[in-house]
C-alpha angles and dihedrals in degrees: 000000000000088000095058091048088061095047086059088047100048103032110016101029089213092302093160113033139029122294109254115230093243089074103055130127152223127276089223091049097047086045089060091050103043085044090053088054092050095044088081129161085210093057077051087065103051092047084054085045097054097033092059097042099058144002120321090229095046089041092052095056095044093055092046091047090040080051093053090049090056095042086059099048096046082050099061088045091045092052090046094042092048095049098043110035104217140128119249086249085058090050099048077060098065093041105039107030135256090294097017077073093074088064103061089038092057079058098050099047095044090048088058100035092062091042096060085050099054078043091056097039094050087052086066098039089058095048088044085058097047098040112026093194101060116073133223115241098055083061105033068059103047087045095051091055093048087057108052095052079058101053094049086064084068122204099335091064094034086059093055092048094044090048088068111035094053102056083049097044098053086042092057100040089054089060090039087054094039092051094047098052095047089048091053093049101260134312093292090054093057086050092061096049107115115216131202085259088231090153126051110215094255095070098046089057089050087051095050094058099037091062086072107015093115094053102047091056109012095044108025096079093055087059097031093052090076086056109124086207135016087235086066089054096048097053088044096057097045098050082049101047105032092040113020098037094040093051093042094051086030080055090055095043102048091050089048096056094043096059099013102239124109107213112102090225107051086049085059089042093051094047089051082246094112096079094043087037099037099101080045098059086043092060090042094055094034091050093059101032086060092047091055085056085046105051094033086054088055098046096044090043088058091066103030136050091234114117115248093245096061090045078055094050090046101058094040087070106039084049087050090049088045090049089049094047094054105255086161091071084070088050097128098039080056099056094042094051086053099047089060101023094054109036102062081062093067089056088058100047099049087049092054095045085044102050112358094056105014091231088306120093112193117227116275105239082055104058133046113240120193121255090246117006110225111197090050092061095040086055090047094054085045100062098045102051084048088052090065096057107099102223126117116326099345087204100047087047092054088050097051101040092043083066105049091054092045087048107042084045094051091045092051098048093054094048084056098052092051091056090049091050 
């Protein structure tokens, strides 16, 4: 029995069952990690999106309200994740049905898929700007491939790695900061910098959230299932989210503004920082890039026979494919799909974890799910096309209404057993 508890532990990292409490972690351990995925070259881009495309001052409190409405939704997954123990394959189970699951899952893998592939890419774009003789596809290659062996190591890699990309990183985006605004001439005059207004507020804040929409809800239960408490999540994901995730896109946005170009290494290039902070980007890119293998294997094992290491090994490759045939060119239709494609999740599994299962989920050999699971995908629909109405905050709006669909549903249909019993 105790063999078998290691092999979980060493190849399949509990893909497919709770987490036993005995293998629980630290807060300051799941912080690093969750840290490592946040601190993103690619959440650098979209600050240098937004800050060149309207008002500092504007721009600034987009990207910190776009940062609470992540916080919120990586809370409520943290805090399901953390009670319950379970992956977020294991929870699409429970939402969407035994073969609904596939659904969210493609969605998953094809959301971190893309993403390993901006990741490799942007590893060779910045040592193509560093250094103009070398191109970028061998390397955006040679870095897939890095990465991959990384991520079948599973957490307790990613924790070293992570260990050493986020100190550095915060280290090198203060200077970066510091440098921009004294090259501007100080934070008022910033302010006073008038931009050409090619983005409303709204969809700043749209694009905010959907630069790490899919980690605060689709990654965020594979780390916070090894919480011991909820409480541990929760303070996790807020120090991730309001700080970590508000200084990393804040970092974009304030060297874009600065120099007027939106691409984070050019910024560096153009404040003499690329050379000193160039193996720093490199573990920032590489951290996260190994997480997205990570979280898209654990969803996809729990749905398919395959061992985790050769789903690794899989999406290594196709990311490395995606990266080669120039997936980064659709950058922005990416994050926009996202933004209104992942949050609405967040809304059904908290209604599920609220009043289908009462905040406990039974084991799924123990409890008979439906084939599809209608009202989660009825929820689902609902909060996207809701999220493409332009009123308020759209995402907000998804979430919400994706509840309340999920809620009053659940609600209904156990009213309805009961009668029937």
């Amino acid at each position: 029995m105790e063999e078998k508890r290691v092999e979980h532990v060493g190849n399949e990292e509990f893909s497919n069952q709770r987490v036993p409490p005995s293998e629980r972690k630290s807060m300051i351990s799941l912080l690093t990690v969750s840290l490592g995925y946040v601190f993103v070259v690619t959440s650098m881009q979209v600050g240098g999106s937004i800050g060149v495309a309207m008002d500092f001052g504007q721009a600034a409190l987009a990207i910190f309200l776009s940062s609470i409405i992540l916080a919120v939704l990586a809370c409520a997954m943290g805090v399901i994740a953390a009670k319950s123990g379970l992956t977020l394959g294991l929870l699409s189970k429970y939402s969407f049905g035994q073969a609904g699951t596939y659904v969210p899952i493609a969605i998953v893998v094809i959301t971190t898929i893309g993403w390993f592939s901006i990741d490799a890419w942007l590893i060779g774009q910045s040592t193509n700007a560093l250094f103009s003789s070398i191109p970028i596809i061998p390397v955006a290659i040679l870095a897939g491939i890095g990465m991959t062996l990384t991520a079948l190591r599973g957490l307790k890699w990613m924790t070293y790695l992570s260990n050493l990309a986020v100190p550095l990183i915060i280290l090198f985006g203060i200077i970066s900061m510091v440098t921009a605004i004294r090259d501007s001439g100080g934070i008022s005059a910033m302010l006073e910098i008038v931009q050409r207004d090619e983005m409303t507020f709204t969809k700043a804040v749209s694009l905010g959230v959907g630069s790490y929409a899919v980690g605060a809800v689709m990654f965020t239960p594979d780390i916070m299932r090894f919480a011991k408490k909820a409480r541990t999540a929760v303070i996790a994901m807020v120090i991730t989210m309001v700080i970590g995730n508000t200084f990393v896109v804040m970092f974009g946005a304030v060297g874009a503004v600065a120099t007027g170009n939106p691409d984070i290494a050019y910024v560096l290039a153009a404040q003499g920082l690329l050379a000193p902070s160039f193996a720093v980007l490199l573990l920032n890119i590489w951290s996260t890039a190994q997480g997205c293998v990570y979280s898209g294997s654990m969803s996809l094992s729990s749905v398919t026979r395959i061992k985790r290491p050769w789903l690794v090994i899989g999406f290594g490759v196709i990311g490395i494919i995606f990266a080669v045939i120039g997936f980064y060119d659709y950058f922005g239709t990416y994050i926009n799909f996202l933004a209104s494609m992942v949050p609405p999740l967040a809304g059904i599994f908290l209604a599920d974890f609220l009043f289908s299962y009462q905040g406990g989920y039974p084991d799924i050999e123990e409890v008979k799910l439906p084939v599809i699971n209608f009202a989660g995908f009825t929820a689902w629909i609902a909060g996207f096309l809701i999220a493409q109405i332009e009123f308020a905050l759209p995402v907000v709006n998804a979430v919400l209404v994706a509840f309340l669909v999920k809620a009053v549903w659940g609600v209904v249909l156990k009213k309805l057993r009961k009668d029937k019993e």
